[in-house]
C-alpha positions in Angstrom: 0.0 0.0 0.0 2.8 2.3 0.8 4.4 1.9 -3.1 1.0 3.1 -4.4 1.3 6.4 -2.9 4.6 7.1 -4.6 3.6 6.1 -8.1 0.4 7.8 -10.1 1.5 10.6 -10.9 4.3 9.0 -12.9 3.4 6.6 -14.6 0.4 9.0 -15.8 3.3 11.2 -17.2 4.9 8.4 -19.3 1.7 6.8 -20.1 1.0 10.8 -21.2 3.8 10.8 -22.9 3.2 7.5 -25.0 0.0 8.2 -26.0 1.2 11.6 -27.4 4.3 9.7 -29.2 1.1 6.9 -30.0 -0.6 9.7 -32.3 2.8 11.5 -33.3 3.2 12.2 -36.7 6.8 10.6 -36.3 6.5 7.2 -37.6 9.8 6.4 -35.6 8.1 7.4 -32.1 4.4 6.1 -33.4 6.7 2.3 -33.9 8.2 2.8 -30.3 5.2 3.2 -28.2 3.3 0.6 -30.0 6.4 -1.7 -29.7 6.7 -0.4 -26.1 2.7 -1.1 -24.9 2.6 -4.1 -26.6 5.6 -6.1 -25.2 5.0 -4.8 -21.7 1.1 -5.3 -21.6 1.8 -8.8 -22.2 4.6 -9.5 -19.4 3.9 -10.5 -15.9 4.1 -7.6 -13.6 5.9 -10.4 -11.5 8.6 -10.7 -14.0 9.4 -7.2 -14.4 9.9 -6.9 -11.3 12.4 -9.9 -10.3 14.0 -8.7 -13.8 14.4 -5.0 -12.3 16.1 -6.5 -9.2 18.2 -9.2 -11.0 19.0 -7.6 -13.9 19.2 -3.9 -13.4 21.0 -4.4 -9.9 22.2 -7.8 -9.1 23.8 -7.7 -13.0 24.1 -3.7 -14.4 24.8 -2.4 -10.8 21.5 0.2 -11.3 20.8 1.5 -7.7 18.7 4.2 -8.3 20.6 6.4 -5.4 19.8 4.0 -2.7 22.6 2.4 -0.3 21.0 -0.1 1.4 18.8 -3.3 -0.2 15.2 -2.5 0.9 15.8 0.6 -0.5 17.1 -0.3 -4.0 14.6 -2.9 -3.9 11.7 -0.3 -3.4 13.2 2.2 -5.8 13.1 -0.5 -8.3 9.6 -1.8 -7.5 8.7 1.6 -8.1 10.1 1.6 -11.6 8.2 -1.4 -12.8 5.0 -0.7 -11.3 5.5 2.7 -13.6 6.6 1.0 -15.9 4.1 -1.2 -16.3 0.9 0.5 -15.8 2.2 3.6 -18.1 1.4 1.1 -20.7 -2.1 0.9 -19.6 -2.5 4.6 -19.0 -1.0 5.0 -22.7 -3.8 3.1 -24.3 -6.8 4.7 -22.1 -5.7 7.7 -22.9 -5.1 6.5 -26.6 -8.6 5.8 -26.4 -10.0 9.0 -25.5 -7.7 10.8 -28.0 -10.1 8.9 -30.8 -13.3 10.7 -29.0 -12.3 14.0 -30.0 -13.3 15.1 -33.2 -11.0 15.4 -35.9 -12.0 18.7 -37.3 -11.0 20.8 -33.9 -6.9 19.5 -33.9 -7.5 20.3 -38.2 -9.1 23.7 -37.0 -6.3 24.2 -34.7 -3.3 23.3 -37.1 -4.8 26.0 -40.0 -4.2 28.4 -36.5 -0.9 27.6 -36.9 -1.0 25.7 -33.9 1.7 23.3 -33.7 1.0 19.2 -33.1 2.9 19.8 -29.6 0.3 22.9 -29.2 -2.8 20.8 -30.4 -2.1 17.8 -28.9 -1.4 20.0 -25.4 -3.6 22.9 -25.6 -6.9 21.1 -27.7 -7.0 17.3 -27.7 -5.4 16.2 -24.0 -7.6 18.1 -21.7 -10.7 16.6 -23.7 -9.0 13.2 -23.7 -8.6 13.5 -20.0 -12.1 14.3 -19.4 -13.3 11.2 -21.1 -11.4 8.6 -19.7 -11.7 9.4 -16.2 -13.5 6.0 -16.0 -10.7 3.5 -17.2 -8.1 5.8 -15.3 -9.9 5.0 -12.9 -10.0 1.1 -13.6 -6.1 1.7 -14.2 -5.5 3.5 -10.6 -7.3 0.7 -8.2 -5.5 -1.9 -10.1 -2.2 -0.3 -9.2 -3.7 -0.4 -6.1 -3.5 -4.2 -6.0 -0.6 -4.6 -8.2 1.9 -3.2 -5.3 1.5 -6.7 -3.3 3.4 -8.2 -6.2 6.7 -6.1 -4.6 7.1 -8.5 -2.2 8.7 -10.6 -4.7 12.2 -9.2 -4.4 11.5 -8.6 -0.3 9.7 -5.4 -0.5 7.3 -4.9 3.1 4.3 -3.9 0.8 1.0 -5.3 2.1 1.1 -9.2 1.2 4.8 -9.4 2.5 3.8 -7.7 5.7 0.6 -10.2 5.7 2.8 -13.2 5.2 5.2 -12.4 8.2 2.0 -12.0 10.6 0.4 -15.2 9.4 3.9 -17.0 10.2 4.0 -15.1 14.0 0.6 -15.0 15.1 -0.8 -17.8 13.2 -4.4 -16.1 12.4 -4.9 -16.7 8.7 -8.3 -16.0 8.5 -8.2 -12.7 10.9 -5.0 -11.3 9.4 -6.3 -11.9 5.9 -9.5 -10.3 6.7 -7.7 -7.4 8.0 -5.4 -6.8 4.6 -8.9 -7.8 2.6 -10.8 -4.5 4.1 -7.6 -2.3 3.8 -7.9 -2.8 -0.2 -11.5 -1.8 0.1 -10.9 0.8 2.3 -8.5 2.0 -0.3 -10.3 1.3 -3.5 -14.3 1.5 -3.0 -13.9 4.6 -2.3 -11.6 5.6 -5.0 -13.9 3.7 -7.4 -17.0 5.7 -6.7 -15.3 9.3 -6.2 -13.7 8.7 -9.8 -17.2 7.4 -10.8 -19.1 10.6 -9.7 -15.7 12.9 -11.3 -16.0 11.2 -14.8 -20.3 12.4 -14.7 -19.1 16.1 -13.9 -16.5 16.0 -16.1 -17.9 14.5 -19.1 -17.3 15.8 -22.7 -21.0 16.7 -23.7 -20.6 16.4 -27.6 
């Protein structure tokens, strides 16, 4: 739980920025996000993970500025939870790109608007406005992806739960416990974002 704190807001800037390369008029960056969202989308958040602690530490020597092994393993688990959901961010927002209408970002280039400009000033803030929804969606399962830190020893939520189990031998009570701490933390976040997405809707 404490991991998902750290990560939204960036992994909704790279999932941003993808979805802006996505609709780039560059077919060089247009071939690296799709590449990107489609080899990542179909990896196990599991193996990015023990890859980003075997392979970027144990074998490249990538610490991320951390001296001490749960912190390098939390900077890391950070990393590929971003990672990894940018690519899902990337394709809502890809989705709501294709809501707006083509004729305002043609409107805007004979302004001499720029695509940075249109893609900035006209078509993001409309995109954002009609994918509160699967953001949404996207957030609350980031939510739940953080117990799969405690693959490489992170003390997210699971790893804290297993530890318990093994002292105090409650299985059921413990696991009840971490169970409503999710709701707590998504229910809530569910329906807020539900009543947003009705106030902020694009009425076309």
């Amino acid at each position: 739980m404490v991991l998902q704190s750290r990560i939204p807001c960036e992994d909704q800037g790279w999932g941003t920025l993808l979805a802006g390369m996505k609709v780039s008029p560059v077919p060089l960056m247009r071939g690296f996000a799709t590449g990107y969202v489609n080899v990542v989308r179909n990896i196990p958040l599991t193996v990015i993970i023990v890859f980003s602690s075997l392979g970027l530490y144990l074998t490249l020597g990538i610490s991320l500025g951390a001296n001490d092994i749960p912190g390098i393993n939390f900077r890391l688990s950070v990393l590929s939870l971003v990672a990894y959901t940018a690519a899902f961010v990337c394709e809502a927002l890809r989705s709501g790109i294709n809501t707006v209408p083509v004729g305002q970002a043609e409107a805007a280039r004979a302004l001499g608007l720029s695509f940075t400009q249109v893609l900035r000033l006209i078509v993001l803030p409309q995109a954002f406005r009609a994918v509160v929804n699967p953001l949404s969606n996207v957030l609350i399962a980031l939510t739940k992806n953080t117990t799969v830190a405690s693959a490489i020893g992170v003390a997210e939520a699971s790893y804290l739960m297993k530890g318990m189990i093994e002292a105090e031998a409650q299985l059921i009570l413990i696991s009840a416990v971490f169970a409503f701490g999710f709701i707590v933390l998504t229910l809530p976040t569910g329906l807020i974002l539900g009543w947003v997405s009705k106030k902020v809707a694009v009425k076309r």
